[in-house]
PDB file with SEQRES, HELIX, SHEET and CRYST1 records, atoms N, CA, C and O in Angstrom:
SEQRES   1 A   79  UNK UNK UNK UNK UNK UNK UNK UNK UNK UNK UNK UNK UNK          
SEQRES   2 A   79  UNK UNK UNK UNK UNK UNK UNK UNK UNK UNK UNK UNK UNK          
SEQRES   3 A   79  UNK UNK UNK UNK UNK UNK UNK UNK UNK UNK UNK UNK UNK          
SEQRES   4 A   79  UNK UNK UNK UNK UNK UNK UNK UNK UNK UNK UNK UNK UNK          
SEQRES   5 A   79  UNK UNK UNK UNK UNK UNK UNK UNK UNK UNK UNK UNK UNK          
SEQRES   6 A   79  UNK UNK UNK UNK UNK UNK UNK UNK UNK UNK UNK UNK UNK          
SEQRES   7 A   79  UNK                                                          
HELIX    1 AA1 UNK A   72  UNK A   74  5                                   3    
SHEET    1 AA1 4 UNK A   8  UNK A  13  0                                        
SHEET    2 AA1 4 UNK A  18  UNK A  28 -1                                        
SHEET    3 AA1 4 UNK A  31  UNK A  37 -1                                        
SHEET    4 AA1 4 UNK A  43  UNK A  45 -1                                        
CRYST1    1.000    1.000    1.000  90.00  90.00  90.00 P 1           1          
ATOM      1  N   UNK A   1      25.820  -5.711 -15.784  1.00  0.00           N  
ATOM      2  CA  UNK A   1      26.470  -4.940 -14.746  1.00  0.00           C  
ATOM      3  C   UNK A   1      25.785  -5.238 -13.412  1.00  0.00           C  
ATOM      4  O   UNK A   1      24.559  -5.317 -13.329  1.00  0.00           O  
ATOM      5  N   UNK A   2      26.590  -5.397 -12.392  1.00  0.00           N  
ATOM      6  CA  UNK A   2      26.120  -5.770 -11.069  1.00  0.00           C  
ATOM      7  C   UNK A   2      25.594  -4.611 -10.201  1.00  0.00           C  
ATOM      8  O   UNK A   2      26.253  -3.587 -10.019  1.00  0.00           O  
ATOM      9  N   UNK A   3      24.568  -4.791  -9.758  1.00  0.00           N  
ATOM     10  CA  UNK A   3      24.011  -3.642  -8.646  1.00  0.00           C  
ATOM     11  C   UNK A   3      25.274  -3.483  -7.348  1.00  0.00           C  
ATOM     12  O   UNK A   3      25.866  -4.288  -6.629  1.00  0.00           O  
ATOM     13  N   UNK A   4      25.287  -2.342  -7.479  1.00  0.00           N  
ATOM     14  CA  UNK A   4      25.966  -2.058  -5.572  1.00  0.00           C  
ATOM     15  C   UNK A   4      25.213  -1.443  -4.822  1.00  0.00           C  
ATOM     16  O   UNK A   4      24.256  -0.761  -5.190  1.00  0.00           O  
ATOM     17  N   UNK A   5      25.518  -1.597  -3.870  1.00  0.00           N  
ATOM     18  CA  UNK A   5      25.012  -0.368  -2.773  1.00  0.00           C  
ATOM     19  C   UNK A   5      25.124   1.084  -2.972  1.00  0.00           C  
ATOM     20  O   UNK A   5      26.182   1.617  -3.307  1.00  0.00           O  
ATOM     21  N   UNK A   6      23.907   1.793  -2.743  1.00  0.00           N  
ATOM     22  CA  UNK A   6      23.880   3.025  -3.159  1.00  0.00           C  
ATOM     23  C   UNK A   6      23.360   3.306  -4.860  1.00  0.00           C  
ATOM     24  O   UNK A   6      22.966   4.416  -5.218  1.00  0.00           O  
ATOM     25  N   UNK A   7      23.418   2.403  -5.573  1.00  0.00           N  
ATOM     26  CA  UNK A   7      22.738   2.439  -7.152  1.00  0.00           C  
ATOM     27  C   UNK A   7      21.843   2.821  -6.610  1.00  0.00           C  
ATOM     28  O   UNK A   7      21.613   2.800  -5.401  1.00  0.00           O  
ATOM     29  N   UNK A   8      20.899   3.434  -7.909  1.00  0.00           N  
ATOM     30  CA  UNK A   8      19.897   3.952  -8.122  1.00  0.00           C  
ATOM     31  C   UNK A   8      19.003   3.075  -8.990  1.00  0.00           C  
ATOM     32  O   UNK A   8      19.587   2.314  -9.761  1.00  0.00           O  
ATOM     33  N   UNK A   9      17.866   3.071  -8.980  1.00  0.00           N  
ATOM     34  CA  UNK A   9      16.976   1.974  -9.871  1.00  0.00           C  
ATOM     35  C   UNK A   9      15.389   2.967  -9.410  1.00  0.00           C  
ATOM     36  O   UNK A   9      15.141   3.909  -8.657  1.00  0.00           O  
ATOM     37  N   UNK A  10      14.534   2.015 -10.452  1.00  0.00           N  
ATOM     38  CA  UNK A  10      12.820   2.480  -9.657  1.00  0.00           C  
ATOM     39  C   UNK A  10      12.715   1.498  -9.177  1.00  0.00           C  
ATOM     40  O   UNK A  10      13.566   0.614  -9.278  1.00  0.00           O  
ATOM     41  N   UNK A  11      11.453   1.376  -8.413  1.00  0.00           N  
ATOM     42  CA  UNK A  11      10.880   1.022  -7.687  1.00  0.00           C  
ATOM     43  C   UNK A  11       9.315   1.185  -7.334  1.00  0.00           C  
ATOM     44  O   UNK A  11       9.189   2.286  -7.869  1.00  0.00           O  
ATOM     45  N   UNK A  12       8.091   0.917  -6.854  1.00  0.00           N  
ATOM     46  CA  UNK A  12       6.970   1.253  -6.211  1.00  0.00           C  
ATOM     47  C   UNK A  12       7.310   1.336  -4.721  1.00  0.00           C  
ATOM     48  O   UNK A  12       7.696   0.430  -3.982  1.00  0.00           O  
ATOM     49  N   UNK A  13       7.063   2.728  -4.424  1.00  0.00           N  
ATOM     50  CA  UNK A  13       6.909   3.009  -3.012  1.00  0.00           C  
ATOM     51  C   UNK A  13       6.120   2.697  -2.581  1.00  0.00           C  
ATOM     52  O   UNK A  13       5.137   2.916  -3.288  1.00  0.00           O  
ATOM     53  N   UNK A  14       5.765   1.963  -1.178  1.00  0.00           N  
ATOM     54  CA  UNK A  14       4.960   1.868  -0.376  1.00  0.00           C  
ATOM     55  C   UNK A  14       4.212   2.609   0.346  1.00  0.00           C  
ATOM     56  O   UNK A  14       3.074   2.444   0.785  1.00  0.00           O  
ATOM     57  N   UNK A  15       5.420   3.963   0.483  1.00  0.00           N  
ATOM     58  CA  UNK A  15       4.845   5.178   1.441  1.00  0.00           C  
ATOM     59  C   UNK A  15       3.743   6.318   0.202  1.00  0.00           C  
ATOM     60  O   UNK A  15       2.531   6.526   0.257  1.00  0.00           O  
ATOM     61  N   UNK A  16       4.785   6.853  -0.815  1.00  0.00           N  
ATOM     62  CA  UNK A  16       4.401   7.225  -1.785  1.00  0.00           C  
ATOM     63  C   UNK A  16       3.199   6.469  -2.515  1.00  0.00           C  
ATOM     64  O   UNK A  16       2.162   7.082  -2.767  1.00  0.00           O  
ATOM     65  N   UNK A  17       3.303   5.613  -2.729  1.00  0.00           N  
ATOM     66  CA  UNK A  17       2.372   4.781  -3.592  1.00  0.00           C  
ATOM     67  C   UNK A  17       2.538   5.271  -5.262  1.00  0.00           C  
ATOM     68  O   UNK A  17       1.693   5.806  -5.979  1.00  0.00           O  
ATOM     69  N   UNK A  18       3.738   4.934  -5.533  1.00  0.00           N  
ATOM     70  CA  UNK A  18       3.911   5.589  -6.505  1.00  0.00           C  
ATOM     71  C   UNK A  18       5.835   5.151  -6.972  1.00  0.00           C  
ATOM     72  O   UNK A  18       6.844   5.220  -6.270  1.00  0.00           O  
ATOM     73  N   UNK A  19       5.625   4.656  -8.642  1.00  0.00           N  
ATOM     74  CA  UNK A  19       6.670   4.505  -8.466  1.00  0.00           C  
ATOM     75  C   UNK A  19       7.705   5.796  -8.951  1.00  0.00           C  
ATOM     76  O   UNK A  19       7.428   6.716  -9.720  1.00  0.00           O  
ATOM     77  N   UNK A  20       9.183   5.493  -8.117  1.00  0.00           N  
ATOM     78  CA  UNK A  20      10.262   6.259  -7.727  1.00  0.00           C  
ATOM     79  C   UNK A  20      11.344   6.048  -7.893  1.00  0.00           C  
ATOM     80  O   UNK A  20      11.647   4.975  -8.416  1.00  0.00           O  
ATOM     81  N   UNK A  21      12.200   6.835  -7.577  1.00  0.00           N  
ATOM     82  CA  UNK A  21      13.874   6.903  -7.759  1.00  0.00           C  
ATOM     83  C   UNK A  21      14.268   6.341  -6.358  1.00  0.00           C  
ATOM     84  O   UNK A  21      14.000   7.039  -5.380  1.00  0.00           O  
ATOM     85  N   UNK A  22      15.016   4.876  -6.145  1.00  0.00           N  
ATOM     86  CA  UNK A  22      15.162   4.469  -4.583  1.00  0.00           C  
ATOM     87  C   UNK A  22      16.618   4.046  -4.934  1.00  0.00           C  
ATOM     88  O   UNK A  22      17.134   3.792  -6.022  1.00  0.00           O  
ATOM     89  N   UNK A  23      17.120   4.051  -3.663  1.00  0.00           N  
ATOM     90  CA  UNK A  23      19.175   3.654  -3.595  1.00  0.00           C  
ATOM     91  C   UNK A  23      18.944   2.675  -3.185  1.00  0.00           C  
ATOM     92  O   UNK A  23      18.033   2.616  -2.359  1.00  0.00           O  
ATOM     93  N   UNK A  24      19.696   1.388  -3.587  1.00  0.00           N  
ATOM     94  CA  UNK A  24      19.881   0.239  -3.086  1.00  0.00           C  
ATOM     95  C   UNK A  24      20.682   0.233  -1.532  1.00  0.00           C  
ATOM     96  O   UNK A  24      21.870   0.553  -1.499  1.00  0.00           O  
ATOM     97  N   UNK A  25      19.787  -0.239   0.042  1.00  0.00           N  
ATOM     98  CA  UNK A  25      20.466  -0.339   0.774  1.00  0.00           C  
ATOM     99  C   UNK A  25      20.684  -1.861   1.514  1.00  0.00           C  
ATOM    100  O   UNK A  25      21.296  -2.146   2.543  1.00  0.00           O  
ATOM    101  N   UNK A  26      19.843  -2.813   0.451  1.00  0.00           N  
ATOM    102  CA  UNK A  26      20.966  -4.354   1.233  1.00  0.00           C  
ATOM    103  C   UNK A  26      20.863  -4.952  -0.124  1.00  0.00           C  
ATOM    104  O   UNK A  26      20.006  -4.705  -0.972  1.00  0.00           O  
ATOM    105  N   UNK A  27      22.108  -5.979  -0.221  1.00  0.00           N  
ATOM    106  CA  UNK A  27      21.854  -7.103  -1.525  1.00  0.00           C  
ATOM    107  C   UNK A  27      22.546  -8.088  -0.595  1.00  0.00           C  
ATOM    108  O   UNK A  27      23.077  -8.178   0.511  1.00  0.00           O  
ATOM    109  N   UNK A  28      22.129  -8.991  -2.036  1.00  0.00           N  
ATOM    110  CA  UNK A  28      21.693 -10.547  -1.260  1.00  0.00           C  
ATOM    111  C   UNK A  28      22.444 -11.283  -2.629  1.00  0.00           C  
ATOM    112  O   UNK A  28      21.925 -10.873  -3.667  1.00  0.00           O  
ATOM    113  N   UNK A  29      23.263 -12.021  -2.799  1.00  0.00           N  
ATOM    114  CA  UNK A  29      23.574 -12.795  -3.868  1.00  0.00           C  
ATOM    115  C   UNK A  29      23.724 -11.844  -4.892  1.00  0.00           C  
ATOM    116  O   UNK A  29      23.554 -12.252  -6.041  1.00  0.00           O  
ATOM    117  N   UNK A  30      24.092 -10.307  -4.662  1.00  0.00           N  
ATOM    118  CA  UNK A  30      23.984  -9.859  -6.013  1.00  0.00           C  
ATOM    119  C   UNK A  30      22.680  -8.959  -6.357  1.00  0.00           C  
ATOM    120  O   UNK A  30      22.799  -7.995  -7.113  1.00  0.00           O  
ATOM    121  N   UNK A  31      21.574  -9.262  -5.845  1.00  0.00           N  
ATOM    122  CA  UNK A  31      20.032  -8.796  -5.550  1.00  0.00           C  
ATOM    123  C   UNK A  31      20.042  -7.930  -4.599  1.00  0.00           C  
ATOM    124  O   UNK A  31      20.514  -7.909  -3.462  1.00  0.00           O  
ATOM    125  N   UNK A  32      19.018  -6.701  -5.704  1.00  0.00           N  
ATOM    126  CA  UNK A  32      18.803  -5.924  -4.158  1.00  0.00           C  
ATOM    127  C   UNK A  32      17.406  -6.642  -3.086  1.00  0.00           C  
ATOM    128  O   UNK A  32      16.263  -6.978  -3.398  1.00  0.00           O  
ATOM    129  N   UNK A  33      17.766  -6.655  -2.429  1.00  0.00           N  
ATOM    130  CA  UNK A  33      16.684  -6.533  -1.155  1.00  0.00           C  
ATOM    131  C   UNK A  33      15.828  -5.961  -0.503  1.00  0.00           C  
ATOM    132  O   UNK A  33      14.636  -6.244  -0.390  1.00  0.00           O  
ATOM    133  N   UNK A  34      16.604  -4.865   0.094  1.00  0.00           N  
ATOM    134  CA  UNK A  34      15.861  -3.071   0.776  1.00  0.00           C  
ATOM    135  C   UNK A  34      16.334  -2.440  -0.106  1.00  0.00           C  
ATOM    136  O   UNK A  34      17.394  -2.714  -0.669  1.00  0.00           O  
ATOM    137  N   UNK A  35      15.149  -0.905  -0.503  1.00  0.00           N  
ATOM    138  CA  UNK A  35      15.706   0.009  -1.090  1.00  0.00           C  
ATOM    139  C   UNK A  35      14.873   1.150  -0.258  1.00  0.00           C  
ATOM    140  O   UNK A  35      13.944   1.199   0.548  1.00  0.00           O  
ATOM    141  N   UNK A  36      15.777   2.046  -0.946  1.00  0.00           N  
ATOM    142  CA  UNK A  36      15.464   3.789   0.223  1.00  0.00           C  
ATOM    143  C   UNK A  36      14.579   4.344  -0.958  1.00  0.00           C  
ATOM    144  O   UNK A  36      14.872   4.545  -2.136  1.00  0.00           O  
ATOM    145  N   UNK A  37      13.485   4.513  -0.315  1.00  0.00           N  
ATOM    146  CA  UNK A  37      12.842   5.612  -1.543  1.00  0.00           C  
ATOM    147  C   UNK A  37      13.440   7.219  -1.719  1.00  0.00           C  
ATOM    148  O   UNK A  37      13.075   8.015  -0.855  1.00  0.00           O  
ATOM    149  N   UNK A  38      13.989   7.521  -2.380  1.00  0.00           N  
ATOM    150  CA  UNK A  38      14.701   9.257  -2.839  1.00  0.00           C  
ATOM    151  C   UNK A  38      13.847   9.931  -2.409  1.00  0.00           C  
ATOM    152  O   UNK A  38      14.408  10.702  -1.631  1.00  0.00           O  
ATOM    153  N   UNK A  39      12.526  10.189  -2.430  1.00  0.00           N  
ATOM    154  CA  UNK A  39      11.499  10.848  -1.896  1.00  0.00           C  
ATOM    155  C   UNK A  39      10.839  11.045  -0.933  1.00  0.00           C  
ATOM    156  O   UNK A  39      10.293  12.087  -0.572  1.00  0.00           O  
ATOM    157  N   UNK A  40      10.859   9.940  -0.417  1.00  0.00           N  
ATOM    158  CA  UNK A  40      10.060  10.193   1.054  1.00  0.00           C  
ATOM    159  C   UNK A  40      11.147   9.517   2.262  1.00  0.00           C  
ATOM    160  O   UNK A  40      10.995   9.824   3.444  1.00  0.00           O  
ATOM    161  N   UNK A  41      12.447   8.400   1.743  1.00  0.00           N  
ATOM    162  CA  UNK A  41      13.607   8.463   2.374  1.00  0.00           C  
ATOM    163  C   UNK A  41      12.950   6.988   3.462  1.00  0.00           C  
ATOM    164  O   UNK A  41      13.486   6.646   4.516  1.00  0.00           O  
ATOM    165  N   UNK A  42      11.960   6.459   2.975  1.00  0.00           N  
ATOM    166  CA  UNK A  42      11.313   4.947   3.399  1.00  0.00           C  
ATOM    167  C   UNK A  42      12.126   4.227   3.270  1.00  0.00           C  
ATOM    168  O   UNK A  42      12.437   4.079   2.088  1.00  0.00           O  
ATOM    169  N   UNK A  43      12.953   3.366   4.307  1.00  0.00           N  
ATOM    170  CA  UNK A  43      13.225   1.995   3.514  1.00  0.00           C  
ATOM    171  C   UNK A  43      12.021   0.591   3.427  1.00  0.00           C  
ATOM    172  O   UNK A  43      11.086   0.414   4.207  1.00  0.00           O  
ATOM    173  N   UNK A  44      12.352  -0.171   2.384  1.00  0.00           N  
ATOM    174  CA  UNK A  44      11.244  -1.182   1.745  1.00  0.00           C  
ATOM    175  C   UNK A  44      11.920  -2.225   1.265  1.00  0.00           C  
ATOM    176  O   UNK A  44      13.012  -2.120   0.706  1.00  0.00           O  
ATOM    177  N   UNK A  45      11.052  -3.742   1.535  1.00  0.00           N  
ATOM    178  CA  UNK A  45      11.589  -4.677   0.277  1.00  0.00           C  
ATOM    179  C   UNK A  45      11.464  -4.069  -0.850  1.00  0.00           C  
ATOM    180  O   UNK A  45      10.652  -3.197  -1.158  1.00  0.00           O  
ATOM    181  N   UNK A  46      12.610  -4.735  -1.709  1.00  0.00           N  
ATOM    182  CA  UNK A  46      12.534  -4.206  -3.340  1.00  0.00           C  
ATOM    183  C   UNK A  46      11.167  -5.305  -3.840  1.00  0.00           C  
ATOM    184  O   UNK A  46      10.863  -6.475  -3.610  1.00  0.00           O  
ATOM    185  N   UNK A  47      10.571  -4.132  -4.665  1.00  0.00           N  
ATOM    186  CA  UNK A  47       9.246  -4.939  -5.032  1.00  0.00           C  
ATOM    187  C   UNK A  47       9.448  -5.104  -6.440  1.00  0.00           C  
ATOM    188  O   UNK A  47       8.533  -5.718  -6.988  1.00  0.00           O  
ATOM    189  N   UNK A  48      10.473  -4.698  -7.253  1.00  0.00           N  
ATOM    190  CA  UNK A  48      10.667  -5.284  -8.644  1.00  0.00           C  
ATOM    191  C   UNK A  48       9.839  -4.321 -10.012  1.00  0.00           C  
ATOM    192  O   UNK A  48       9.687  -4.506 -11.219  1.00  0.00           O  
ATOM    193  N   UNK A  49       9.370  -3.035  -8.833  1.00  0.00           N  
ATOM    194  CA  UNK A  49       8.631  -2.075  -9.747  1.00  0.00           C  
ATOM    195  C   UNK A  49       7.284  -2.567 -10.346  1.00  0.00           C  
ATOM    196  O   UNK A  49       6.758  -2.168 -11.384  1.00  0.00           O  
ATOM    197  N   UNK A  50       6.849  -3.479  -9.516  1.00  0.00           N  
ATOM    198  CA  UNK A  50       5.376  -4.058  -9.587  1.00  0.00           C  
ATOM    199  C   UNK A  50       4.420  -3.710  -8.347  1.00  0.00           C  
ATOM    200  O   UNK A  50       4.934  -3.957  -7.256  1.00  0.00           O  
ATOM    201  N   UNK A  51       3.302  -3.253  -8.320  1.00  0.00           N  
ATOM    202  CA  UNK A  51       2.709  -2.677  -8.097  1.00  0.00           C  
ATOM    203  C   UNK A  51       1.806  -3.670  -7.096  1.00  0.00           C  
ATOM    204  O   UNK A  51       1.200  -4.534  -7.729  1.00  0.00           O  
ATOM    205  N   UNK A  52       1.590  -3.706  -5.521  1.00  0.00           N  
ATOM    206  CA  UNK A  52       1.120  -4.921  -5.145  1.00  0.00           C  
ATOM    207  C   UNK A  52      -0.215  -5.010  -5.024  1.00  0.00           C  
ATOM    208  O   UNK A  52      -0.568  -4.172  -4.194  1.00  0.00           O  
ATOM    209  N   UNK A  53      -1.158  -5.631  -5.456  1.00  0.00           N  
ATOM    210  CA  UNK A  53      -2.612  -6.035  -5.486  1.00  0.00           C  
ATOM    211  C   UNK A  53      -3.017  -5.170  -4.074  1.00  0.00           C  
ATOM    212  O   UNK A  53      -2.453  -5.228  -2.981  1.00  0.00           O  
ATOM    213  N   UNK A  54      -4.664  -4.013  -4.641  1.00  0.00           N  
ATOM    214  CA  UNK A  54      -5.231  -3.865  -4.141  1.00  0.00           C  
ATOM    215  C   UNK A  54      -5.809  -4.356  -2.495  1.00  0.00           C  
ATOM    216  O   UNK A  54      -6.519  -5.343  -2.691  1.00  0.00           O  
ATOM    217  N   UNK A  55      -5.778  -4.119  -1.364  1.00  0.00           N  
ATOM    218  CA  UNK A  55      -6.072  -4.584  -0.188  1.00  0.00           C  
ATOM    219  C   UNK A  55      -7.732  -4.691  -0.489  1.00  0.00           C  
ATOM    220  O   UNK A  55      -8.403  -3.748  -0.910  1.00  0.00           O  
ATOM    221  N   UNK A  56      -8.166  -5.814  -0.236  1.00  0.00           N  
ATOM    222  CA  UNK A  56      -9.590  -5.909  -0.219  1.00  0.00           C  
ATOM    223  C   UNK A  56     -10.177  -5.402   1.204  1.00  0.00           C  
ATOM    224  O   UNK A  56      -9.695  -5.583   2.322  1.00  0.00           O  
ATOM    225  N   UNK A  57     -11.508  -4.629   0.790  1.00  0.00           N  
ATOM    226  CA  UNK A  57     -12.314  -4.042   1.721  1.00  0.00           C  
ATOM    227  C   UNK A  57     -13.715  -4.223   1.909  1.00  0.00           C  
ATOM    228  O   UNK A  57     -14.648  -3.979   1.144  1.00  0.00           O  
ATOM    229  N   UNK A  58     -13.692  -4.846   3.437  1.00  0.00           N  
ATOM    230  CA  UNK A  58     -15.079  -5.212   3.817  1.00  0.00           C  
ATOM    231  C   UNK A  58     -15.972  -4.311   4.155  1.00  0.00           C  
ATOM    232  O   UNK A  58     -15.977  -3.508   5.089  1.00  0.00           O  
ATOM    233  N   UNK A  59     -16.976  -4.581   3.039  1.00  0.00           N  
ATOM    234  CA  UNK A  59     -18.174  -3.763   3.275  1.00  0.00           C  
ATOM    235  C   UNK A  59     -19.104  -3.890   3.974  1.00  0.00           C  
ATOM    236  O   UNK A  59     -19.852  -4.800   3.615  1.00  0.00           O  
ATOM    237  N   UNK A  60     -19.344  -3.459   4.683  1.00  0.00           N  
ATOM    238  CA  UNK A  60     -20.941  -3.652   5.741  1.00  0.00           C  
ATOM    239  C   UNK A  60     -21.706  -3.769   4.248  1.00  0.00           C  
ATOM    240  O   UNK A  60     -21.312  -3.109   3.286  1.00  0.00           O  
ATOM    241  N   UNK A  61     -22.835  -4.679   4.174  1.00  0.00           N  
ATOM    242  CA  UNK A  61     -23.993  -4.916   3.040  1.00  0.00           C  
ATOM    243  C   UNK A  61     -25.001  -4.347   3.709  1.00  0.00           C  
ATOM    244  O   UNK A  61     -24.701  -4.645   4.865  1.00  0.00           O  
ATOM    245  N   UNK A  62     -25.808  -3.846   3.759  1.00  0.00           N  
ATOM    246  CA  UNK A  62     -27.396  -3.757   3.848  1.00  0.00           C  
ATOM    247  C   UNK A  62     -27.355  -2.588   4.900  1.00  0.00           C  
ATOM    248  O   UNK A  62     -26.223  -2.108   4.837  1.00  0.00           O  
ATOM    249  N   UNK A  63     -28.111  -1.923   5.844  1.00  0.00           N  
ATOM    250  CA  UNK A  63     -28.076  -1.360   6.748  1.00  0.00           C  
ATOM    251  C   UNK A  63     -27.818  -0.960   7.932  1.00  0.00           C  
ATOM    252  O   UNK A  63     -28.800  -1.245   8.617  1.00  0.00           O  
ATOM    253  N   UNK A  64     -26.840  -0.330   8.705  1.00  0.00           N  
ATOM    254  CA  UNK A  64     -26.326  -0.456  10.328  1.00  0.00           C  
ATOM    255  C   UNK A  64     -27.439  -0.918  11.103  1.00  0.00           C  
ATOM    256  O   UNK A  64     -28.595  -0.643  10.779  1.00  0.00           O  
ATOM    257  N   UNK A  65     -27.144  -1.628  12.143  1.00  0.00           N  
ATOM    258  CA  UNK A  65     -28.633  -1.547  13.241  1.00  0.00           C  
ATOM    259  C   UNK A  65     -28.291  -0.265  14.290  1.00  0.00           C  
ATOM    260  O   UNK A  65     -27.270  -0.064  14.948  1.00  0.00           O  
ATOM    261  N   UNK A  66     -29.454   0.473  14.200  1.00  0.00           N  
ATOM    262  CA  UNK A  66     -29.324   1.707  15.045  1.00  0.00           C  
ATOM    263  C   UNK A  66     -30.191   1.334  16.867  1.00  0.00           C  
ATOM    264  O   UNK A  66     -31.401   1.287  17.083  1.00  0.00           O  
ATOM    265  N   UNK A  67     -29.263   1.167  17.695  1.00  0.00           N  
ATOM    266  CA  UNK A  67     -30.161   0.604  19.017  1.00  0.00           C  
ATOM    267  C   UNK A  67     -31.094   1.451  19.380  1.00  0.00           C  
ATOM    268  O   UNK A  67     -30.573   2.489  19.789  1.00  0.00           O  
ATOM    269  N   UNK A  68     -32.337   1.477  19.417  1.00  0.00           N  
ATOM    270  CA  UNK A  68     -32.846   2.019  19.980  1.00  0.00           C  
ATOM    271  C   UNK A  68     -33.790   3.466  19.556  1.00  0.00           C  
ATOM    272  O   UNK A  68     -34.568   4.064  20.300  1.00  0.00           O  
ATOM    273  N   UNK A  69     -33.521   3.720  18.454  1.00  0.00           N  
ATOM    274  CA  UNK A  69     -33.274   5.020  17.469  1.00  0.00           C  
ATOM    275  C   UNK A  69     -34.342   4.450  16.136  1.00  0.00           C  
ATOM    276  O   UNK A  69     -33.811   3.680  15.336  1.00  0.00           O  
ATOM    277  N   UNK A  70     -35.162   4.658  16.008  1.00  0.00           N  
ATOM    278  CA  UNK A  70     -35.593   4.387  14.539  1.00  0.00           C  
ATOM    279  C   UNK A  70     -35.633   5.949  13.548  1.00  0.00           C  
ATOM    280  O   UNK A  70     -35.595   7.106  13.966  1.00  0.00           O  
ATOM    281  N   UNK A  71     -35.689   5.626  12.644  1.00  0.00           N  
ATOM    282  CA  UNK A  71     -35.070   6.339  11.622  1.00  0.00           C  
ATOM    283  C   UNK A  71     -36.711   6.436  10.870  1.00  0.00           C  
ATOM    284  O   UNK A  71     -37.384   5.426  11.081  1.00  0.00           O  
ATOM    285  N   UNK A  72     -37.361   7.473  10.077  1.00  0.00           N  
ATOM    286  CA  UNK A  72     -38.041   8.125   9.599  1.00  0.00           C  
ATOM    287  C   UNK A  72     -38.438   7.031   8.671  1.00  0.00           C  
ATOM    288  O   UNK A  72     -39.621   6.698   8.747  1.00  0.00           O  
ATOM    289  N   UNK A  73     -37.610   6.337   7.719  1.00  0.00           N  
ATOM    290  CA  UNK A  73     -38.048   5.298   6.941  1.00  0.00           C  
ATOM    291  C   UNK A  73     -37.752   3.822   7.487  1.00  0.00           C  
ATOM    292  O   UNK A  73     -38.136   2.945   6.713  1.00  0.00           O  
ATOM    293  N   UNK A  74     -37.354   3.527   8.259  1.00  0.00           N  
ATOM    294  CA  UNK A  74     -37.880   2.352   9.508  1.00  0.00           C  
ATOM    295  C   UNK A  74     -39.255   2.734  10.021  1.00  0.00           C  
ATOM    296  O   UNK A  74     -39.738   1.653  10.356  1.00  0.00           O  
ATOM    297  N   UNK A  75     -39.957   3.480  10.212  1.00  0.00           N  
ATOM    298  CA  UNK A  75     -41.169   3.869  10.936  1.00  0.00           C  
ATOM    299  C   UNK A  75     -42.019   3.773   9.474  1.00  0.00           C  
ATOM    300  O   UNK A  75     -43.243   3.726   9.595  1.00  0.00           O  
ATOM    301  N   UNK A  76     -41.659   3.753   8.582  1.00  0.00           N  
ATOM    302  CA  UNK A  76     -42.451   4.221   7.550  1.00  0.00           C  
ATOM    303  C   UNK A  76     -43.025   2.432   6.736  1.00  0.00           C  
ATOM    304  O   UNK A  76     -44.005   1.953   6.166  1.00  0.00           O  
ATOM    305  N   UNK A  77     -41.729   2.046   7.166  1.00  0.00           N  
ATOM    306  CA  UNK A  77     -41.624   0.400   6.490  1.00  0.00           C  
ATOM    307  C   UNK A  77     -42.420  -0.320   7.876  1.00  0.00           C  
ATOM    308  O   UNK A  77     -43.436  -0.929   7.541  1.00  0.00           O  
ATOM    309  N   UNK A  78     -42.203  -0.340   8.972  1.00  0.00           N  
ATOM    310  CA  UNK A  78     -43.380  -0.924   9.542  1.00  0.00           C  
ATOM    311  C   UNK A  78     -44.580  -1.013   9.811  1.00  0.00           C  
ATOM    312  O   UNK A  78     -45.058  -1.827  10.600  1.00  0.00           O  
ATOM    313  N   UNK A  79     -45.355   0.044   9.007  1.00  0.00           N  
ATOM    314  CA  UNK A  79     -46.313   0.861   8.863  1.00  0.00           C  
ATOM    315  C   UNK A  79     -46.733  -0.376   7.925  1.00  0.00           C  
ATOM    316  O   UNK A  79     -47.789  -0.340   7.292  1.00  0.00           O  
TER     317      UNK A  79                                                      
END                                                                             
């Protein structure tokens, strides 16, 4: 059976982060494209109800430099 406009399907929300009940609002060959999330009313590429890889986050490693300011165990380590 062919998708139309306005079907209903899941999806992973982007806004939600979480997958949902979304209406199909563009197709393409038959494919949906954008869908409306029912819940928060987002439109989104259709992501196929797959869930997209974690955003990687850069960590500062080791200690801030504080200008000017030494800190109780900076005074203690140059000691």
């Amino acid at each position: 059976m062919a998708l139309r406009l306005g079907d209903d399907l899941d999806d992973y929300c982007v806004k939600c982060k979480r997958i949902t009940n979304h209406s199909v609002v563009s197709l393409v060959g038959g494919e949906p494209v954008k869908v409306r999330c029912r819940s928060c009313y987002s439109d989104h590429n259709y992501l196929r109800s797959e869930i997209p890889p974690a955003k990687k986050t850069n960590k500062k490693s080791g200690a801030t430099k504080s200008w000017g300011v030494e800190t109780p165990a900076a005074e203690k380590e140059r000691h």
